[in-house]
C-alpha positions as CSV (number, residue, x, y, z in Angstrom):
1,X,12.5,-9.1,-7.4
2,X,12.0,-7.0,-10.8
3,X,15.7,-4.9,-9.3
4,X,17.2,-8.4,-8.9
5,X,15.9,-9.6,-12.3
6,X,17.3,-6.3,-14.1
7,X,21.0,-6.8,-12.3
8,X,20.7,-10.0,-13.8
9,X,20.1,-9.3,-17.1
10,X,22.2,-6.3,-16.9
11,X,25.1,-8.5,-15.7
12,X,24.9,-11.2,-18.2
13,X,24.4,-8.5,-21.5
14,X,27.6,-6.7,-19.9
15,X,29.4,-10.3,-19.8
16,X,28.2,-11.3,-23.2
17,X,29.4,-8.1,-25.1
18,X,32.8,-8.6,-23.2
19,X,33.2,-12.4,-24.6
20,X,32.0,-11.0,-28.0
21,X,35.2,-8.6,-27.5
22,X,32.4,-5.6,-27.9
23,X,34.5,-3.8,-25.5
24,X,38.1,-4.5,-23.0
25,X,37.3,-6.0,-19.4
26,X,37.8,-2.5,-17.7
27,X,34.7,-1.7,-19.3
28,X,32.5,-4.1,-18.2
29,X,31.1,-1.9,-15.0
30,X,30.2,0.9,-17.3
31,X,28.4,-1.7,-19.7
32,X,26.9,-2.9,-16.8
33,X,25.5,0.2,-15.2
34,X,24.2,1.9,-19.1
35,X,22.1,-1.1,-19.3
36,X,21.1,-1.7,-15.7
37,X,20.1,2.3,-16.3
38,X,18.4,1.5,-19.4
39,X,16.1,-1.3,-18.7
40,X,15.2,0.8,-15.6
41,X,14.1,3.5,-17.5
42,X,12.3,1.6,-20.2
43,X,10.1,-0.5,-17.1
44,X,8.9,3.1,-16.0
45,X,8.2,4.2,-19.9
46,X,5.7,1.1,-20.6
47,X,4.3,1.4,-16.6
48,X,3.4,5.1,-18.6
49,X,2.2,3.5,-21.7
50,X,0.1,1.0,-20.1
51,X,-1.6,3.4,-17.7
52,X,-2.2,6.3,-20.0
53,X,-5.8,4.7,-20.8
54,X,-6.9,4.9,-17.5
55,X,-9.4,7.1,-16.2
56,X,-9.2,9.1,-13.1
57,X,-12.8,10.3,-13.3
58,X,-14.5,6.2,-13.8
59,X,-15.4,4.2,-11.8
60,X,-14.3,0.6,-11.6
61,X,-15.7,-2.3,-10.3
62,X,-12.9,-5.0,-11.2
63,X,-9.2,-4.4,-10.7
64,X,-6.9,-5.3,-13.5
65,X,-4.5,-7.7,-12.6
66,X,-1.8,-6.0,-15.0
67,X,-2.1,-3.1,-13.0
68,X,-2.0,-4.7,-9.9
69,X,1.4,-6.1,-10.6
70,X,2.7,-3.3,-11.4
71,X,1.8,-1.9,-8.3
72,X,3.4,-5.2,-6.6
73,X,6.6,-4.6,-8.6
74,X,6.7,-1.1,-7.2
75,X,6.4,-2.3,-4.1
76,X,8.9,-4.8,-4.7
77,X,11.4,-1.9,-6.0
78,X,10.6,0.6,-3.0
79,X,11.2,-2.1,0.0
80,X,14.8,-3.3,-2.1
81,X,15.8,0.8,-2.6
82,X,14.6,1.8,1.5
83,X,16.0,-1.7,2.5
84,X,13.1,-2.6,4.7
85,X,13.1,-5.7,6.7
86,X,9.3,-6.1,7.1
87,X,8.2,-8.3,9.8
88,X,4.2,-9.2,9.9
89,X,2.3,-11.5,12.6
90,X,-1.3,-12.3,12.8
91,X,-2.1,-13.0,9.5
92,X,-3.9,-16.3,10.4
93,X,-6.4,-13.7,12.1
94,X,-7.8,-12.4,9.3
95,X,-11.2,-13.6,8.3
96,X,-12.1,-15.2,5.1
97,X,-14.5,-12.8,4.2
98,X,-14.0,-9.5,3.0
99,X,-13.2,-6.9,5.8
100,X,-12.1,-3.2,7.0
101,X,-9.1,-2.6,7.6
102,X,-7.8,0.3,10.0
103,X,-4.1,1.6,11.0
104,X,-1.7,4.1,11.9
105,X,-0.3,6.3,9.5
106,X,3.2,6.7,10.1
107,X,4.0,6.8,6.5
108,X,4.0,7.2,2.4
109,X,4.6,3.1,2.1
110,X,1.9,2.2,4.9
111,X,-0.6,1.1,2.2
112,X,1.9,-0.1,-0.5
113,X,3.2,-2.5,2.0
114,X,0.0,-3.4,3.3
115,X,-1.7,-4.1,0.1
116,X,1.7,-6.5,-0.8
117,X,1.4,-8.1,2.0
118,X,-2.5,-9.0,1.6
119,X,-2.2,-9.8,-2.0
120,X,-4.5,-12.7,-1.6
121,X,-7.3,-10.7,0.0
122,X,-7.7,-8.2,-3.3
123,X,-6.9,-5.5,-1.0
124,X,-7.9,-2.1,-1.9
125,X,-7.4,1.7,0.2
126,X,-9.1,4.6,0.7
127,X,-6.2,7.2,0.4
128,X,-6.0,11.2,0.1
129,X,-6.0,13.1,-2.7
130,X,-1.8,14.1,-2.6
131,X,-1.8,10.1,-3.7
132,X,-3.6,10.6,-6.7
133,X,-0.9,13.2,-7.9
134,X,2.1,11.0,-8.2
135,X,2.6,9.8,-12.1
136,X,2.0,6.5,-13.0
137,X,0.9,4.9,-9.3
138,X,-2.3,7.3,-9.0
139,X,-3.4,5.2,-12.1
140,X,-1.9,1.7,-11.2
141,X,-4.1,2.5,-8.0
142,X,-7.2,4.0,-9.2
143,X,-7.3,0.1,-11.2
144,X,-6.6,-2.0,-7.7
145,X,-9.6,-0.9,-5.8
146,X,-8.3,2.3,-4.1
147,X,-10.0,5.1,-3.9
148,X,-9.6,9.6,-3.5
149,X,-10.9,10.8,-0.4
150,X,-11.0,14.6,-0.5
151,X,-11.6,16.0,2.8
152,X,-12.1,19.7,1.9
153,X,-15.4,17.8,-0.2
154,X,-17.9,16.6,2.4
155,X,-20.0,15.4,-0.8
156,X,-17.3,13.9,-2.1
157,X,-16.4,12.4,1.2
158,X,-19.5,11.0,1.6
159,X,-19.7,9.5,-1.8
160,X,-16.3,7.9,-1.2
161,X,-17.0,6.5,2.0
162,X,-20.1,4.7,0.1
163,X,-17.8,3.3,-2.4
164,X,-15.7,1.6,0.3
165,X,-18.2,-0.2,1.7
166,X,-20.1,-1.2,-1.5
167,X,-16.5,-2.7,-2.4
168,X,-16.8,-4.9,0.6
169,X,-20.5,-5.6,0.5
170,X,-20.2,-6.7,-2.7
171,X,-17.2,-9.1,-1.7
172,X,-15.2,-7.0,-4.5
173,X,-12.6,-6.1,-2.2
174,X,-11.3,-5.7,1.4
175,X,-10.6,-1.9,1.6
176,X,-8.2,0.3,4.3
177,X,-8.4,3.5,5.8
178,X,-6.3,5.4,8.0
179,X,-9.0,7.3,10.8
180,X,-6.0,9.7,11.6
181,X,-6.7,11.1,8.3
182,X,-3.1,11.8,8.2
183,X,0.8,10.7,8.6
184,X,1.8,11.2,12.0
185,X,5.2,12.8,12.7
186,X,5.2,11.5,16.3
187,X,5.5,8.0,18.5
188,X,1.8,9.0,19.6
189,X,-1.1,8.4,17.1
190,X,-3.1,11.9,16.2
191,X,-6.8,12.1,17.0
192,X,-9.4,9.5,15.2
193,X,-11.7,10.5,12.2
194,X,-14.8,8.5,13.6
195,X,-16.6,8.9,10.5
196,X,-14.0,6.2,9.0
197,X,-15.7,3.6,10.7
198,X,-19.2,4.1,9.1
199,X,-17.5,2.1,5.9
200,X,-17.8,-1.4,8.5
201,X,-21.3,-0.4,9.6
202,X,-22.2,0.3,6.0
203,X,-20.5,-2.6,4.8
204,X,-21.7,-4.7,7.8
205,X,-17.9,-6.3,7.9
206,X,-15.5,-6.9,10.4
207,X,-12.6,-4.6,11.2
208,X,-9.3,-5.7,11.4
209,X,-7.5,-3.6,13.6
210,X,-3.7,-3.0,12.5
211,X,-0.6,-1.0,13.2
212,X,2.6,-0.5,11.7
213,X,5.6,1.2,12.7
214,X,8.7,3.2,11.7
215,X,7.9,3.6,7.6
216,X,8.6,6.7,8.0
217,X,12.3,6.2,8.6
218,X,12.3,4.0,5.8
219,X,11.9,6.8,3.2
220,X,13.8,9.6,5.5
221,X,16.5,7.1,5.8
222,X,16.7,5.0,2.8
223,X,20.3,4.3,2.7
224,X,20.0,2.1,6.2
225,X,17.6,-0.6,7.1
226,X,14.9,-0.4,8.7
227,X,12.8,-2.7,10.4
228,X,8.7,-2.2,9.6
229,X,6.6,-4.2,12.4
230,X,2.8,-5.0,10.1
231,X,0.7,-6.7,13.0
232,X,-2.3,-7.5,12.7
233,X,-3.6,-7.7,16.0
234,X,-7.3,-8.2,16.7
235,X,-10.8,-8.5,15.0
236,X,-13.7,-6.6,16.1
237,X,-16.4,-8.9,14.9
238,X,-19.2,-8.0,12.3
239,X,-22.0,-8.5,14.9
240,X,-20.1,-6.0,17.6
241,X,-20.0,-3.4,14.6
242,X,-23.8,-3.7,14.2
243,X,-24.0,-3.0,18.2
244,X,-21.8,0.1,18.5
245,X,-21.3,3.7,17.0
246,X,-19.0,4.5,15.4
247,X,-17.3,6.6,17.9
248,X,-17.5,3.3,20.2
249,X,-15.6,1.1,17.5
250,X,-13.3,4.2,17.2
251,X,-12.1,4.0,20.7
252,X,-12.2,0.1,20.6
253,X,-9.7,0.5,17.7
254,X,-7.6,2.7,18.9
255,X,-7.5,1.1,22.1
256,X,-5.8,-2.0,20.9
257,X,-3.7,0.3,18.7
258,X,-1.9,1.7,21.4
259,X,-1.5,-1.4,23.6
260,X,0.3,-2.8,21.1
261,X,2.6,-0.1,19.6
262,X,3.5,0.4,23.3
263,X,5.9,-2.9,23.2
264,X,8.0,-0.9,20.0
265,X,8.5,2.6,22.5
């Protein structure tokens, strides 16, 4: 939407200096492209601006919706630029009150895509630390309820983990993880980080057990499209949580995971 928005602008300002005899016809592309260019690069220069006050070492309790559309415009940008033809099911599954939710990781645009696609459900991640060193998004997604998990930190882990699941206790958010831990370069999943399910025991929340597929070739390939499968396949209930371990809802999860990637092999 914001690309389609600056074409449109960019087109009519290139049309209007042309019947304002600014410039001859032939150089209406040029005008065109200067000020597509332009507007481009004065979006990311106030994204900068606006985020510079942001604090990588607070914590917040309340996302900003400035910065959350931001983030959504990113998103926005990202799917136009890697042409991704996202197709999502089972939304009517997910439960009205705030949740976990756990995936594959194929992907850099797993949670960007997820967290457009639940825009309703203030949807927040917990992501690794390489996240939090990308300009301008670390900050728009410090501000929308996503949070730095450092691994090589068991405190900090720990602490982290806690914060998840207060989010959801506290009907502040619906938060994600990823219990690979990291992207898979393969059809098969990598190994599951049961600890990742302590947030729903914490949290005493229903998991919503997800998978995604192929985002991987949207960034690799960018110039072709790609079709992104979100489903959102089954909910393992709050009361079923308070039963099991966490290696038990671990295996649950990834259970279903694979019985339902198997139909995109």
């Amino acid at each position: 939407m914001l690309l389609n928005w600056i074409a449109i602008i960019s087109l009519v300002s290139s049309m209007l200096g042309y019947l304002l005899s600014l410039y001859k016809l032939i150089f209406i592309p040029v005008a065109f492209f200067v000020v597509y260019l332009s507007l481009v690069l004065l979006w990311f220069l106030v994204a900068f601006i606006v985020t510079r006050p942001v604090d990588l070492t607070k914590e917040y309790e309340k996302r900003s919706g400035l910065y959350r559309w931001f983030v959504n415009c990113i998103v926005e940008t990202m799917r136009q630029v890697c042409r991704v033809d996202l197709k999502v099911s089972g939304r009517e599954k997910l439960p009205k009150e705030k949740f976990l939710l756990v995936c594959n990781h194929r992907g850099i645009l797993d949670p960007l895509l997820t967290m457009d696609v639940l825009r309703k459900w203030d949807m927040g991640f917990v992501a690794k630390a390489v996240i939090y060193k990308i300009p301008i998004l670390c900050r728009l997604m410090h501000r929308s309820y996503c949070l730095c998990l450092n691994r090589d930190d068991m405190r900090s882990s720990a602490k982290t983990i806690a914060r998840a699941a207060y989010f959801i206790k506290n009907d502040f958010a619906s938060m994600g993880i990823y219990p690979e831990g990291i992207r898979s370069q393969e059809d098969e999943m990598l190994p599951f980080m049961h600890g990742a399910f302590k947030i729903a025991k914490m949290a005493a929340c229903p998991i919503v057990v997800t998978t995604i597929t192929d985002t991987e070739k949207a960034t690799r390939y960018f110039w072709k499209k790609t079709v992104v499968h979100l489903d959102f396949i089954d909910i393992i209930e709050k009361d079923v949580v308070a039963e099991n371990t966490t290696v038990n809802l671990s295996n649950m999860a990834r259970e279903k995971m694979e019985k339902n990637l198997a139909q995109y092999k």
